[in-house]
C-alpha positions as CSV (number, residue, x, y, z in Angstrom):
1,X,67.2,29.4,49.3
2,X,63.6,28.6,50.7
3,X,61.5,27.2,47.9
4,X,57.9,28.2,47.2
5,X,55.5,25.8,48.1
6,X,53.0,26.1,45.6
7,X,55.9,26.1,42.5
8,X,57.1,22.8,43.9
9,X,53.2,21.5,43.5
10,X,53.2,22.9,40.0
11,X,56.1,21.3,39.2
12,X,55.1,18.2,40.3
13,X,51.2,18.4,38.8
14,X,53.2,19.4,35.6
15,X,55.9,16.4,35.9
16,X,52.6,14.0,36.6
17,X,50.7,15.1,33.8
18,X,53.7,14.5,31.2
19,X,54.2,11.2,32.4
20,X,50.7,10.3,32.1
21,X,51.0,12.0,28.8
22,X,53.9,9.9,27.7
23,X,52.0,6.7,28.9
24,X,48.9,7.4,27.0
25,X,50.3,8.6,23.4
26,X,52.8,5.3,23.7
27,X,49.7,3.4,24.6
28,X,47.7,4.8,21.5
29,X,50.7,3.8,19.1
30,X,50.7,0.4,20.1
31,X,46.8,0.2,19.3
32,X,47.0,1.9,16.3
33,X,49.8,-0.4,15.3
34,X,47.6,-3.6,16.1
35,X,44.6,-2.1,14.3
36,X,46.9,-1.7,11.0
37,X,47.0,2.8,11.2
38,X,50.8,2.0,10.8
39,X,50.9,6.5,9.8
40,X,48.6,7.2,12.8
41,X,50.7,4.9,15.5
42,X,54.1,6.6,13.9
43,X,52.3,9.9,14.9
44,X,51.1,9.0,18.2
45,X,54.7,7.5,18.7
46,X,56.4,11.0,17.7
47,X,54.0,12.6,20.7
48,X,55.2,10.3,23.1
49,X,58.6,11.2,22.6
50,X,57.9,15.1,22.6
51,X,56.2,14.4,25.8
52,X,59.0,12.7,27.2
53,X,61.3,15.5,26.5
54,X,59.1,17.8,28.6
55,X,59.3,15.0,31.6
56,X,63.3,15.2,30.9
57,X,63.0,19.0,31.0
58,X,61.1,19.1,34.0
59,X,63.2,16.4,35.5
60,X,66.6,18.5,34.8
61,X,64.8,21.8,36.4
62,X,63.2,19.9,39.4
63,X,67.0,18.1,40.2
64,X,68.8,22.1,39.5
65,X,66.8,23.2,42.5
66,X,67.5,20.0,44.9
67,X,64.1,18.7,44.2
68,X,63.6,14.7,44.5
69,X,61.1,14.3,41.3
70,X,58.1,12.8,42.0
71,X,55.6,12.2,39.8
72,X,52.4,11.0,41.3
73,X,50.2,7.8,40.4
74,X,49.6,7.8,36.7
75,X,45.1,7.8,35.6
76,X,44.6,5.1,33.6
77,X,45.1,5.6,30.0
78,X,42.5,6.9,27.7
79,X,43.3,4.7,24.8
80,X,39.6,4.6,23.0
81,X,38.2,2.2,21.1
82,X,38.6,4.3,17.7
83,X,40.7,6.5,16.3
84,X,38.2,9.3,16.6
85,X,38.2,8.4,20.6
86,X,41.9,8.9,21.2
87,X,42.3,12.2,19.2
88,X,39.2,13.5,21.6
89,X,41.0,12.2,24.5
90,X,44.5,13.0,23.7
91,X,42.8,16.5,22.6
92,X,41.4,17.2,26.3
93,X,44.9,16.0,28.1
94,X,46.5,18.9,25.8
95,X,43.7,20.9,26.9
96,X,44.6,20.1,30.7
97,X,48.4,21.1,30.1
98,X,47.6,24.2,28.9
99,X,45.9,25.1,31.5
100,X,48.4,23.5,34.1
101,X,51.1,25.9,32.8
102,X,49.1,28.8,32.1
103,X,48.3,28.8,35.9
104,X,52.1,27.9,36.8
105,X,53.6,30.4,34.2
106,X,51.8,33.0,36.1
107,X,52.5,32.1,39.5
108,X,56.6,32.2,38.6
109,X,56.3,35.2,37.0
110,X,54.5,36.7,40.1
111,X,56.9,35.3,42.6
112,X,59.4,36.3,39.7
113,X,61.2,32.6,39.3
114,X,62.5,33.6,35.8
115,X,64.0,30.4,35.2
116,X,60.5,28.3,36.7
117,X,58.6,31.1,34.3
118,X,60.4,30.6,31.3
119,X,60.4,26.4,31.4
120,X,56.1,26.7,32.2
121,X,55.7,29.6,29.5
122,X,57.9,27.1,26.8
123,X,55.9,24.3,27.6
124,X,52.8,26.3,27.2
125,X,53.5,27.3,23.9
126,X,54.8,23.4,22.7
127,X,51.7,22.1,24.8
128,X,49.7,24.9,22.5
129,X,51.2,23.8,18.9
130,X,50.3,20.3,20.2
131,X,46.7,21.1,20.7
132,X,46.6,23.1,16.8
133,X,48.2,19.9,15.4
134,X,45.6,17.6,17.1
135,X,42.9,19.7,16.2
136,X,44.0,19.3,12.5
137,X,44.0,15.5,12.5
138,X,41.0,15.6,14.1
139,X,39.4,18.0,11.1
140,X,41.4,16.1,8.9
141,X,39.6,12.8,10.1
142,X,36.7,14.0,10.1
143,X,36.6,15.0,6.7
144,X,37.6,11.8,5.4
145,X,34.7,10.3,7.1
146,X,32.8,12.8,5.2
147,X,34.4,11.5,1.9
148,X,34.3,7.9,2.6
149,X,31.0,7.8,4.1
């Protein structure tokens, strides 16, 4: 069977951008942990590992259809020099994600790849629950600023 092109490229933007994903949450634990937010770097640490079950997930799929995986040089990490910084940086990768499997849940269901369709529509909707629940820190942040400030 011929793969498509483009749903190769999808799956390795999508691969790339969990990796980085990984690497940047794992990154933010360890400052957090050096800067004493012991609650905040156990948080941080739990995305890492979420992410790092999509790269798994992706991996698996990507290896079912014969598919070397390859995921491209890594951006630097966006660790920020607060708190505050990450969240709005972690925030906007979530942000990216969504949009990488909106665009690639489409595509599979237009070629009609049902299995390619189902793992981007999935990580959509994890990718989506992650952006709620970083939203809500950040509110939640925010509003202790408010209190203490």
């Amino acid at each position: 069977m011929l793969m498509d092109p483009k749903l190769i490229g999808f799956l390795s933007r999508a691969l790339s951008h969990e990796m980085r994903a990984v690497q940047q949450y794992l990154a933010q634990s360890v400052l957090c942990d050096m800067w004493g937010l012991t609650e905040d770097a156990g948080k941080l640490r739990n995305e890492s590992g979420e992410e790092l079950e999509h790269v798994e997930r992706l991996i698996r799929h990507m290896l079912g259809l014969g598919l070397v995986p390859n995921g491209t040089q890594l951006p630097p990490v966006r660790a920020g020099r607060t708190l505050r910084e990450m969240l709005a940086a972690d925030w906007q990768m979530e942000r990216d994600a969504i949009r990488i499997y909106t665009e690639a849940s489409r595509y599979s269901a237009r070629i009609r790849n049902n299995a390619a369709c189902q793992l981007f529509t999935d990580l959509l909707h994890e990718e989506q629950k992650h952006l709620e629940l970083l939203q809500e820190w950040i509110m939640a942040l925010d509003q202790k600023e408010v209190t203490d400030g």
